[in-house]
N, C-alpha and C positions, 0 to 999 in steps of 0.2 A: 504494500500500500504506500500513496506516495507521501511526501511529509504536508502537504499541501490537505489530503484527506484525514492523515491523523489528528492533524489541528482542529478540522473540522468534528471530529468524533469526537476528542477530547474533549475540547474547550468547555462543551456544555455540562460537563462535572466536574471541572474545575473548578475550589475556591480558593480568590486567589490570583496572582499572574502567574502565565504558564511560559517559562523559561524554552527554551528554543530546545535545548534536549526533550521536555518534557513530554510529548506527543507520543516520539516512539516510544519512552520509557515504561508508560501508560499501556499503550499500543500491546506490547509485550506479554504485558501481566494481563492483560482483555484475552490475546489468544491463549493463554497458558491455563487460564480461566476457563476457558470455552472449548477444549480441547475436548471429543466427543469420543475420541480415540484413546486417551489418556486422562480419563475423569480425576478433577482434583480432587482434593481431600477434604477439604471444606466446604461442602454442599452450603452452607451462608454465604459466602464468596460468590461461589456457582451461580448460586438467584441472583445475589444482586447484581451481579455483570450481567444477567441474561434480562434484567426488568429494570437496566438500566440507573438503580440506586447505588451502587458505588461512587464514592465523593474520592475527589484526589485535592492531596495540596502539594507544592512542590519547593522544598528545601536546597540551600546551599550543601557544601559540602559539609559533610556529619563530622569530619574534623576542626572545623574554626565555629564556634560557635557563637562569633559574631553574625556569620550566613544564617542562625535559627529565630532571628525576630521574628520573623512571619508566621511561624509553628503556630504562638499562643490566637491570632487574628483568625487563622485556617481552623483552628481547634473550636475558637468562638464561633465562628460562623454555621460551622458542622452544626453541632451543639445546640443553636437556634434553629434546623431543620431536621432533623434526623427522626423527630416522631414524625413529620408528614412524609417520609419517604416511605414509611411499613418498616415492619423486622427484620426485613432480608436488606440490611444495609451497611457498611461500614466506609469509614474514613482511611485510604493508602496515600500514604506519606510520603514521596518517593524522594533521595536525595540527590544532588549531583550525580552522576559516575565518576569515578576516580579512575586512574590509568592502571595503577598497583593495587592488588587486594592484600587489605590488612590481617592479621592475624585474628581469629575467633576471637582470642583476650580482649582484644583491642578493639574490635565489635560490641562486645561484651560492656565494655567500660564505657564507651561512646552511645551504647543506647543508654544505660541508664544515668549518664550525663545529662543528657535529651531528657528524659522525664524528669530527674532534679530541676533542670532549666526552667521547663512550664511550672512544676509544680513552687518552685520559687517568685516566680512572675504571677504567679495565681491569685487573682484580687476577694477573689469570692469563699468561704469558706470551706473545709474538708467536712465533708457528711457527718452528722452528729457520730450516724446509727455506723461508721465505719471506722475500726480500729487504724492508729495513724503507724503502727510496729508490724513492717512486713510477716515479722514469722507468726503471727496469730490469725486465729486459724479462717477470721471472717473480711482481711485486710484485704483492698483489691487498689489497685490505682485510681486518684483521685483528682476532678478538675473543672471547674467550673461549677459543683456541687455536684460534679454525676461522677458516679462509679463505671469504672471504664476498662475493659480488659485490654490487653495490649496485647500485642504478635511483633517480633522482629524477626525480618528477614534479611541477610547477607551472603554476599558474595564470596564467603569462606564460608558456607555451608554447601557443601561439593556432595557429602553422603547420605543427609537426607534431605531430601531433592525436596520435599513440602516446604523447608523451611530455607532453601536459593533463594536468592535474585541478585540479577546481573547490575544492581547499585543498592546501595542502604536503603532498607523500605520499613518502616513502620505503620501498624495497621490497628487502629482503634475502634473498640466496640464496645457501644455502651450496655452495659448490664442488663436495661431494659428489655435488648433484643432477646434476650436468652430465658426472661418470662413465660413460665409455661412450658418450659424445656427443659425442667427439674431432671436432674438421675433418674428422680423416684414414677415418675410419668412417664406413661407407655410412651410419649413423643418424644420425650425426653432421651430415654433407654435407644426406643430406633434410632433417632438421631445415632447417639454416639455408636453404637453398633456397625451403624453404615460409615462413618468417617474413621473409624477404625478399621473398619475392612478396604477402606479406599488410602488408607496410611501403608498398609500392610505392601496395597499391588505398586503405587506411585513411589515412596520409597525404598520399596525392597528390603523391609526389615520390618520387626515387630515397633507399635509405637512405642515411643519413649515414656521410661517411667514417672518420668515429672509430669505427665498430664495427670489426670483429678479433675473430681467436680467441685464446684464451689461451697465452702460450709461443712464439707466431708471429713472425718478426721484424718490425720497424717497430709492432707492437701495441703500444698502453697503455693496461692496465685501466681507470685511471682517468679517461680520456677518453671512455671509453663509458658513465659512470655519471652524467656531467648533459649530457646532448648542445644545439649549438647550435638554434634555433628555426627558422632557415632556412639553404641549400645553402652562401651563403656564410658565416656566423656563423663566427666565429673563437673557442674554446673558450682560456679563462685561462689562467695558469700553476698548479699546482694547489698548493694552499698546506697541502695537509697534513705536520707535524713527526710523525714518531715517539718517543718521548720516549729518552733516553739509555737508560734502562733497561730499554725494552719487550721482553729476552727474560728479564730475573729478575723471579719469582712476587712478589706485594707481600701484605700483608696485605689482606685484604678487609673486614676492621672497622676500620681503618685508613685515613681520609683523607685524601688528600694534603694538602701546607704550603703554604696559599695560595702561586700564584707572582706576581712583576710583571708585570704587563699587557705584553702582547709587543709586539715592535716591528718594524715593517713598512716597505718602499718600495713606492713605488707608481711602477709602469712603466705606460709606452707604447711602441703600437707605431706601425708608418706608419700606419694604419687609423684610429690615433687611438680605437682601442679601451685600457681601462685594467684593471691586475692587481694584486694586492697580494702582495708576495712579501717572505717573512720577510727582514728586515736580517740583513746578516751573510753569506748565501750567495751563491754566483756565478748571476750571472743565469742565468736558464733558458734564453737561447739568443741569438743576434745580432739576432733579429725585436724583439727588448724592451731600449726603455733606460730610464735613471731618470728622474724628472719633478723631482726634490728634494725632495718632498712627503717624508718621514720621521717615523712618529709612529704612536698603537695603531689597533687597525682599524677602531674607532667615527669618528676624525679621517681617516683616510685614506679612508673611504666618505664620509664630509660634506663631502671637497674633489671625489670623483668627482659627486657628486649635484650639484655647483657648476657645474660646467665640463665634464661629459659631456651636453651637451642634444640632441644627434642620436645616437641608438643606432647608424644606420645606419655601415660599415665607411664609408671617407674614399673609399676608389678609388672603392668599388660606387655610393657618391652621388656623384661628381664633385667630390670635396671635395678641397683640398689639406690634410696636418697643418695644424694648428694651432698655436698656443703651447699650454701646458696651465698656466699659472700663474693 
């Protein structure tokens, strides 16, 4: 199709300006969507590309997060339409392409950069009825008042193919759509049933253990919203703060007062896999200890890009820990 027709297809679910990449990037995910030969896994997606309620917004590059002003405007905007589209909708984020694909880690830390971002920028309160400590057990991403589950998808996920794309894409759905589509509901049940037997053919592997339903014990949201790349991939600690204030309203013309650059340790584990987790709080579990490394998260990612040179878990390669200094 030419670029001249993708604008044309595009543009009308875009909110937002659409960037000169943007068309075919869109483009891509519409046919990879609509693939009748290659059914994807998320039959939500499915509908909405097929009844035409998928919203796009289109970001700078996922590394300067000077280019993610626009996120919170695109996120607003959504936000104010998304009941009149129906349930079968969500918001795909798409960002620059880059020429070099980053490391998982570094995906990894850049998405949930990206949702600190908004959620710092957030004028409006975090949901009363919504715990603000990722690991409990009813906590989901928050913004603008609505509960929102998140999906990232990157260009260093090469093994399961549900969770590719050929640039940074983030994909937001708000909790509402998933009303009615409890576990415990026959709709509910077939739903996941069919998206797990569609995970099974399109990835070529059993789903990943971090999916769960919401509410369920041992579930957490936030480990199903950047899943690992392969069966054994070990998922980080997840480094999202809530801010002290996040249930009083803020002004919205009102900017926040620059703060100082946060401060981090950086864990391991036996695996020899690495985490960056805010200074100051109890570690996230006995699997992770400190390395000494302490410092903001630009220096504690340039000492993992040092000294992380096998991706691979330590057992799964035959490797024993290492030093990490």
């Amino acid at each position: 199709m030419s670029a001249a027709r993708d604008h044309v297809l595009v543009a009308p679910l875009a909110l937002g300006a659409v960037p000169s990449w943007g068309p075919a990037a869109a483009r891509g995910l519409l046919d990879t969507l609509l693939d009748a030969e290659r059914p994807f896994p998320c039959t939500f997606a499915v509908a909405a590309a097929r009844k035409g309620t998928l919203r796009f917004g289109f970001c700078d590059s996922p590394a300067d997060p000077a280019g993610w002003g626009p996120l919170g405007e695109i996120l607003d905007r959504y936000l104010d339409v998304y009941r009149e589209l129906g349930k079968d909708t969500s918001l795909v984020v798409l960002f620059r392409p880059e020429e070099r694909v980053r490391s998982l880690d570094d995906y990894f830390h850049r998405f949930w950069a990206v949702l600190q971002h908004l959620h710092d920028g957030d004028p409006r309160p975090w949901p009363e009825s919504t715990p603000l400590e990722p690991e409990e057990l009813w906590w989901e991403f928050s913004y603008g008042g609505t509960e929102i589950f998140v999906v990232c998808n990157t260009p260093a996920h090469t093994t399961r193919h549900s969770r590719h794309s050929p640039c940074f894409m983030i994909t937001f759905q708000p909790r509402w759509v998933f009303e009615g589509l409890e576990a415990h509901t026959p709709r509910g049940a077939g739903a996941r049933r069919v998206i797990r037997n569609r995970i099974r053919r399109f990835d070529g592997m059993e789903p990943a253990g971090e999916l769960g339903n919401h509410g369920e014990d041992g579930n957490r949201e936030w480990r199903q919203y950047f899943l690992p790349d392969t069966a054994d991939g070990a998922v980080p600690a997840c480094p999202f703060l809530a801010r002290a204030d996040a249930r009083q309203p803020r002004a919205a013309a009102t900017a926040p007062s620059p703060a100082p650059a946060a401060t981090y340790e950086l864990l391991v584990n036996d695996d020899r896999q690495f985490s960056l987790w805010p200074a100051g709080l109890p570690l996230p579990g006995p699997a992770w200890r400190p390395t000494g490394v302490r410092d903001d998260r630009d220096a504690c990612l340039a000492h993992v890009a040092r000294v992380w040179t096998d991706m691979r878990p330590a057992r799964a390669a035959g490797r024993r820990p290492a030093p990490v200094g």
